[in-house]
N, C-alpha and C positions, 0 to 999 in steps of 0.2 A: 557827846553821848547822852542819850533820855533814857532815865527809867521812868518803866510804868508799872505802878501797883495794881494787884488784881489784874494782873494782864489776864487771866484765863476766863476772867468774867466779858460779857457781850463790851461793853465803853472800853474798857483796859486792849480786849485784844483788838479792837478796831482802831485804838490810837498806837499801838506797836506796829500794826499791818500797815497803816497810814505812812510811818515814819521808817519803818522799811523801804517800800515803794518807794521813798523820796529819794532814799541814800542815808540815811543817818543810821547811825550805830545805837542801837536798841538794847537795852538792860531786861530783861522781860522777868518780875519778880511776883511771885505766886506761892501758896501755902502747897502747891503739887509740882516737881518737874516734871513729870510725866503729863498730865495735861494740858504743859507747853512744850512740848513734844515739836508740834508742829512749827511755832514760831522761832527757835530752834534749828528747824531745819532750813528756812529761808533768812537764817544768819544772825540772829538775836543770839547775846549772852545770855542764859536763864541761871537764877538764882531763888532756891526755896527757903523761903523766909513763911513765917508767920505774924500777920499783920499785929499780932499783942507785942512781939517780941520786939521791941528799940531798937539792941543792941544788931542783931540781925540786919535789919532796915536800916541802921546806920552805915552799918557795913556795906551794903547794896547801894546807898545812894553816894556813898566819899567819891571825888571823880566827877559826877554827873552837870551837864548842863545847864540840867531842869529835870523836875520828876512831876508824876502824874500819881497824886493824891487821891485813893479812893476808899472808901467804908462804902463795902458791899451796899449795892441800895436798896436788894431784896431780904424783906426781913426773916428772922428763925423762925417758926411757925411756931415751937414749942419752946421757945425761949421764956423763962418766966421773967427777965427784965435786959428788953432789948434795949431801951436806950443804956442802961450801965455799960452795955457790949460797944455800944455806939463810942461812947464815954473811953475806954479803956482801949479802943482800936484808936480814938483821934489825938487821946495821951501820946499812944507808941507812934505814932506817925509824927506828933510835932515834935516830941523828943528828937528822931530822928534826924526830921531836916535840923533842928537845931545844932546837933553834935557832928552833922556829916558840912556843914558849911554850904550845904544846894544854897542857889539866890534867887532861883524862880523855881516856882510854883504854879501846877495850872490843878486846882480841887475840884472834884466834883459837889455839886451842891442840889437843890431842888429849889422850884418854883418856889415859895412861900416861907424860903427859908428865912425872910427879915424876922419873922415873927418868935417872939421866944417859947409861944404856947400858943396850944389850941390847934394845931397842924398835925397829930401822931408821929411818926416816925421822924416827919421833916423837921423836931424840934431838937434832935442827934444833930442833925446836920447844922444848926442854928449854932448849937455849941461847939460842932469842929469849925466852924468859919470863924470865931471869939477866940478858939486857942489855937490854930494856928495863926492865923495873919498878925497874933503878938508876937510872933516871932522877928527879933532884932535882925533888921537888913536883908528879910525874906521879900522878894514880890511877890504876890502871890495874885492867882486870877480864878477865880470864883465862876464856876459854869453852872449857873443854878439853871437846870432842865427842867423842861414841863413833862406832861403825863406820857409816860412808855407808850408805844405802839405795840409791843410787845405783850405789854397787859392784856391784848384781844387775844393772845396765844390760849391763855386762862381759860375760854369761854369754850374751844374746840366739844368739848362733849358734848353741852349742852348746845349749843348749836348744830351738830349734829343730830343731837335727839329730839329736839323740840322746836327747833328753826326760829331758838332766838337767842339773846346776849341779856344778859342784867347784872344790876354794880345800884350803888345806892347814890348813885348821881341821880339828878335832874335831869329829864330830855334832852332840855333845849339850853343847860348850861354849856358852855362854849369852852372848850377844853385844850390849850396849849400842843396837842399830838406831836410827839417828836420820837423818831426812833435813835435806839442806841448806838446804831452804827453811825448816825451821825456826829452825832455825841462824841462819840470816840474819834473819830476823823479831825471834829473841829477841836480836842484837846491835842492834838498831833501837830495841827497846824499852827496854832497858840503859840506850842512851846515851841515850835521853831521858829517860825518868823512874828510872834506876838510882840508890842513893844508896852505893856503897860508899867507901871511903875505903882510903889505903895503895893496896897489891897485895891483888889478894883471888883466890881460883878458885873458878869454878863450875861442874859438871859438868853434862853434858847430855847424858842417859840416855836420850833416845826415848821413847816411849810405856812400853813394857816391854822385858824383855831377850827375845830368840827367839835359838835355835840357828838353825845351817845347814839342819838336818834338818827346824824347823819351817815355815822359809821354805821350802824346797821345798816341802812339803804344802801349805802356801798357794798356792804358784804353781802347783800339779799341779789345784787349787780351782777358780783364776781363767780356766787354758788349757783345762782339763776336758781334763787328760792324767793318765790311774789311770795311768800305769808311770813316769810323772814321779820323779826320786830324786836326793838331795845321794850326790855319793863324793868321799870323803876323799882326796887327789891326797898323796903322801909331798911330803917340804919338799924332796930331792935330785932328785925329780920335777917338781916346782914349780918350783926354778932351775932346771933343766933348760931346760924346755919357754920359761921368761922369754928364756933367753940364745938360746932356737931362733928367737924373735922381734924378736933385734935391741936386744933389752935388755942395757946396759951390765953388764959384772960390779960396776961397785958400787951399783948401782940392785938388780941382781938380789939380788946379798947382802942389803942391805939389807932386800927385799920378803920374803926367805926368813926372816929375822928376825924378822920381823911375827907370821910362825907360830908361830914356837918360841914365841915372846912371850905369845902368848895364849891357845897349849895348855897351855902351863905356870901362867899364870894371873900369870905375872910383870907385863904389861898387863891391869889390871884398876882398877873405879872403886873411888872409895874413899870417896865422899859416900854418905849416904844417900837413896836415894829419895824423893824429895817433890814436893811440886806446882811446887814448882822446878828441881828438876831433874829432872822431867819435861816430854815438849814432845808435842804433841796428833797426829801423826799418825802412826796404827797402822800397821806392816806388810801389814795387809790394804788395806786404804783404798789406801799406795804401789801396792802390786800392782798391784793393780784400774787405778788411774788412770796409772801410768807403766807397769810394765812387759809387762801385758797386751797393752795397744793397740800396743806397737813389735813383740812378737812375732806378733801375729794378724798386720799388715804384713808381718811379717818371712816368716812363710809363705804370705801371697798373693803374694808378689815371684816 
């Protein structure tokens, strides 16, 4: 039996729907039953826990195989200090495995996570991968994912209204694109037939690397908009426009960091390319199938 944390979130339910489909007996644990509703009805046990609470999560994982370890990777917008949230959810989670005796572990992590700083948010994740993998006679396996695909969901207005995309990247920085549902597939399949031992990390690099510039041309492909086009938004324009939204200044900071980080190339993979750490859906194929069909909607509204 696997539990997964944050099953209701995109990775969590895609590696419970994975490990379903297999045959395996699913714990599916969430701060809502009702939003695992659905996992639930195709034979998951559901357990509502809250990711602060240990004692909870301890309780949910005694039993278990392997559990799937995650701190949301979307941050609070109005959080005035998201890494302490980060900090206090990776506490409760390694307390747990610690008191419930799990021996494998598969975390979710991010690109860039070796770094202890200078990454925003990825430096949360720096410190859950420090406190739990000290955990005595845990294995744990480390899925540091590159950049969402999902992130292009963001952009639907303004590409509707304007016929284009912006983010404080680089054009023609070369960007890890992976979506979640893979992500969550490949944590499903980890925990079940995975054989590592220790701490280990494995990156997941998407299909291929694509700029900003490329996905646009994709998405200018899919919408059949020729004046379709990525613009490079400066990083003091970027917090800007976050804080004009209600977004906390340490969230904004943090977001603004993202950029530095990854124009500089300070955030970058450092595995090699292989059929491993690659995962099978192309940016073209996302397009087509998620971000198309919200924006064709999006302009009949």
């Amino acid at each position: 039996m696997f539990v997964i944390t944050g099953a209701s979130g995109r990775t969590g339910r895609a590696a419970a729907e994975y490990l379903l489909t297999a045959g395996h007996r699913v714990r599916a644990v969430g701060r809502s039953a009702r939003r695992l509703a659905d996992l639930a009805a195709r034979g998951a046990e559901v357990r509502q826990a809250d990711p602060t609470d240990p004692v909870a999560l301890a309780d949910a994982f005694r039993g278990a195989d392997g559990i799937y370890a995650v701190i949301q990777p979307n941050y609070i917008p109005d959080h005035p200090d998201f890494g302490a949230f980060q900090d206090q959810v990776a506490a409760s989670l390694t307390r747990a495995v610690a008191e419930s005796g799990v021996r494998r572990v598969v975390g979710l992590s991010s690109w860039g996570a070796q770094h202890a700083e200078g990454t925003g948010p990825v430096r949360g994740l720096h410190r859950f991968e420090r406190r739990l993998s000290a955990v005595p006679e845990a294995d744990t396996l480390w899925l540091r994912a590159g950049y969402f695909m999902e992130n292009l969901l963001d952009h639907i207005g303004t590409a509707r209204t304007h016929h284009r995309i912006s983010a404080p990247f680089e054009p023609g920085v070369p960007l890890p694109f992976v979506t979640t549902r893979d992500i969550g597939a490949r944590a499903g399949e980890e925990l079940a037939t995975g054989t590592w031992h220790g701490t280990e990390v494995l990156e997941l690099q998407g299909e291929r690397d694509v700029t900003m510039r490329e996905a646009a041309s994709v998405i200018a492909n899919a919408v059949r908009a020729d004046d379709f086009t990525y613009v490079q938004t400066s990083i003091a324009d970027f917090h800007a426009e976050l804080l004009g939204k209600g977004v906390s200044v340490d969230v904004a900071d943090m977001m603004a960091e993202v950029g530095v980080s990854v124009n500089s190339r300070h955030t970058r993979m450092q595995q090699p390319r292989t059929a491993r750490t690659s995962t099978p859906t192309s940016i073209e194929r996302f397009i087509e199938e998620e971000f198309a069909p919200r924006y064709r909607a999006a302009v009949s509204d």
